[in-house]
N, C-alpha and C positions, 0 to 999 in steps of 0.2 A: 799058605803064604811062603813064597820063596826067599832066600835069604838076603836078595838085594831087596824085596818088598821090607822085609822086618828091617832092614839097615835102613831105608828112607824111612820109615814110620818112626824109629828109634829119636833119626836124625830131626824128623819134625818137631817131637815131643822134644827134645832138646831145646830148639829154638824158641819154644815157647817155654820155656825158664821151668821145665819139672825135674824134679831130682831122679835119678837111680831108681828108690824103690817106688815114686809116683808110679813112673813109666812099667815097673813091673807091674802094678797092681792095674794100671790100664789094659796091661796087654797080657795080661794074666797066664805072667810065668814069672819062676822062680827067680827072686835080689841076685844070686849068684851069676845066673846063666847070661842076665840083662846087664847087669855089672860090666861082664866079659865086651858084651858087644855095645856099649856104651866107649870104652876105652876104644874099639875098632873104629867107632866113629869119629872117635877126637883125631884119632890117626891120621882120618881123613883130611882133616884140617878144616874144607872150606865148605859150603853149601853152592847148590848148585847156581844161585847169583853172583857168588866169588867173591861173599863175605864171609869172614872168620867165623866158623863155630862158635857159637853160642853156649858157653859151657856154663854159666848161671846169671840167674839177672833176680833182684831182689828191691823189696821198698820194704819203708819201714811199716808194721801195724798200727792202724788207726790210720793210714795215709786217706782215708775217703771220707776224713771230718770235714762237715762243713760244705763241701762239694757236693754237685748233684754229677752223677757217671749212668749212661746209657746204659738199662742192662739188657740189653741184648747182647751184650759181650760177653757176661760170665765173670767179669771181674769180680773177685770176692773179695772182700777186707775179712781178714779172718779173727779181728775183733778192734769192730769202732770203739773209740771208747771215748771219755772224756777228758783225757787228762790236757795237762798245758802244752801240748806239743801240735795241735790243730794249728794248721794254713803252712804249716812245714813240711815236705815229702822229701825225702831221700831215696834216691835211686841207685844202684850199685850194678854193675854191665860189666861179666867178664867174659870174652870169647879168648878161641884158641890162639897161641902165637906160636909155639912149636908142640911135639906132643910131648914134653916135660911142663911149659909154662904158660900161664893165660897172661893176655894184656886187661886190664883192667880201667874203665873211666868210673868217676861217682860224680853225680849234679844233686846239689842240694836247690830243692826249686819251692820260692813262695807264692803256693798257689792260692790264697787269696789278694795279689796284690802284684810283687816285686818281679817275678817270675824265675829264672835262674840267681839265685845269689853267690852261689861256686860252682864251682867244676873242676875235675882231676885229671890228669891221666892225658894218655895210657901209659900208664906203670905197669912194667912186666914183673910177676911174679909166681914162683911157683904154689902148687895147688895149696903144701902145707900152709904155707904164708896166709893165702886167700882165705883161709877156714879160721885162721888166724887172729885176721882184719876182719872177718865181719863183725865181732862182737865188742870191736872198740870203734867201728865206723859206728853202729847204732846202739851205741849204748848212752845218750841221752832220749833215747824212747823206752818208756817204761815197758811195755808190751815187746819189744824189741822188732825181728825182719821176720817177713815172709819169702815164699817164693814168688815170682810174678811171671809171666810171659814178655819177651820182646817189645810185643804192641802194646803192653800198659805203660811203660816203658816209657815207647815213642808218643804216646798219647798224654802222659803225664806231664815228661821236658818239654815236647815242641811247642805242645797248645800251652803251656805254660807262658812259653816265650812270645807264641803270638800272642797272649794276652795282655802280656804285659807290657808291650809292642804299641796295643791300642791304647795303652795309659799312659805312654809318653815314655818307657823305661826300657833299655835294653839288659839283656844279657851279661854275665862278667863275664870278662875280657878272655879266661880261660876256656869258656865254653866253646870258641869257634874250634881248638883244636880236640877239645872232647864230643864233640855234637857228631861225627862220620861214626863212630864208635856202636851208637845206637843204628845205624842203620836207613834206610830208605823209608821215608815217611810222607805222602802228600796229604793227610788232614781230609777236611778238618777234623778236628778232636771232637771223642767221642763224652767227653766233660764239659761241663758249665763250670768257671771257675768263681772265683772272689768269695767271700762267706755269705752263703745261701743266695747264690749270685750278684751279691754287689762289691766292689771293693772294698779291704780292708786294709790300711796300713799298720802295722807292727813293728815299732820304729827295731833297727836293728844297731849292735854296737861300732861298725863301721859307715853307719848311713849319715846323712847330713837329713833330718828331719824337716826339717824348715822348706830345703828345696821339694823334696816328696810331695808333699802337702801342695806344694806350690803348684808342681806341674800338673796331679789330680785335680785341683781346683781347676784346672786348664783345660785339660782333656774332658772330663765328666763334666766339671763345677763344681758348687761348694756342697759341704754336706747339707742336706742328708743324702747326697747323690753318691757318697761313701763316707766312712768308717775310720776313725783311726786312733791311736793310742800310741802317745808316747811316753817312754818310760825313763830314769833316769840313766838305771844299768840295765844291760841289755839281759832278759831273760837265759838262766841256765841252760837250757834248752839249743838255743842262739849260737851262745857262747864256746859251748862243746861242740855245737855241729863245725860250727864255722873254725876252729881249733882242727877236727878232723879232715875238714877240705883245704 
């Protein structure tokens, strides 16, 4: 393999959200060497579509509760579990913006129901920052982040949104300027969303519950055609995500 092959292979494995030493253990050479040419790649800046480098992309663990995900993809959850943090997914998307700093978007998306509830970005920051931010972006997950690829990504946010699309709810308001960030996506998703595919609503501490209810009784009808629970304060979990967005 010649050195522009290993620089596109490097730069795939990039795109698809693996670290450093993944990519070594893929291509079975030494953290150091792959290191070196990891950095040559950021340098590059762009991928051959003339979207920014892909320098990490991340969800939270346990993000596959409750959902049913195609596996023919390879999507791994590298530990469902059960805590209180199901029908919530956070996603975290940083590509290159020069070769000191990445731009950064996060969409926190409720994938049994609401679909996008925040969205950030792009905030530019550099790498230290970023390594920084990740462990207070997802530290209302007990299991905390993994790595993830691009396309679980796009598969995660968009069909989020068309789903929630079909139940009468749109997107907040930040997402239209975070949503290019993830990249070229035409669907459909590779997930069946809602919990164990029917809607649930989780009332949140900024929602107006009442309307929620109202418009799913619209779209769907009444229950049992969904799910929902409302609470007085809005769950811990909620409360911090929607703090870090």
């Amino acid at each position: 393999m010649d050195n522009v092959e290993l620089l596109d292979q490097i730069r795939q494995l990039r795109s698809e959200g693996k670290s450093p030493k993944e990519i070594a253990r893929v291509l079975g050479m030494p953290p150091s060497a792959v290191a070196s040419l990891v950095r040559t790649v950021a340098t590059q800046g762009h991928t051959t579509a003339g979207e920014p480098q892909v320098v990490g992309c991340w969800v939270n663990v346990s993000w596959s509760r409750g959902i049913s995900v195609d596996q023919s993809h390879g999507w791994a959850d590298e530990a469902p579990s059960q805590d209180d943090t199901g029908g919530l997914v956070s996603v975290l998307v940083a590509r290159r913006h020069r070769w000191d700093k990445v731009s950064v978007c996060g969409y926190l998306a409720d994938v049994y129901c609401l679909g996008v509830k925040n969205a950030f970005g792009p905030d530019i920051k550099d790498e230290l920052d970023l390594r920084r931010f990740l462990p207070d972006y997802y530290a209302a997950y007990p299991c905390g982040w993994q790595d993830a690829p691009i396309e679980l990504a796009q598969h995660i946010v968009f069909g989020a949104v068309e789903y929630a699309r079909r139940l009468g709810f749109e997107p907040h308001a930040d997402f239209a300027q975070a949503a290019a960030h993830l990249g070229a996506w035409k669907g459909p998703s590779a997930i069946t969303f809602g919990k164990e595919g029917k809607p649930y609503y989780i009332s949140g501490p900024y929602d107006n519950p009442l309307k929620v209810i109202k418009t799913l009784e619209r779209t769907v009808g009444p229950p049992p055609n969904f799910d929902y629970l409302v609470v007085p304060e809005a769950p811990l979990t909620l409360t911090r995500q929607d703090h870090f967005l």
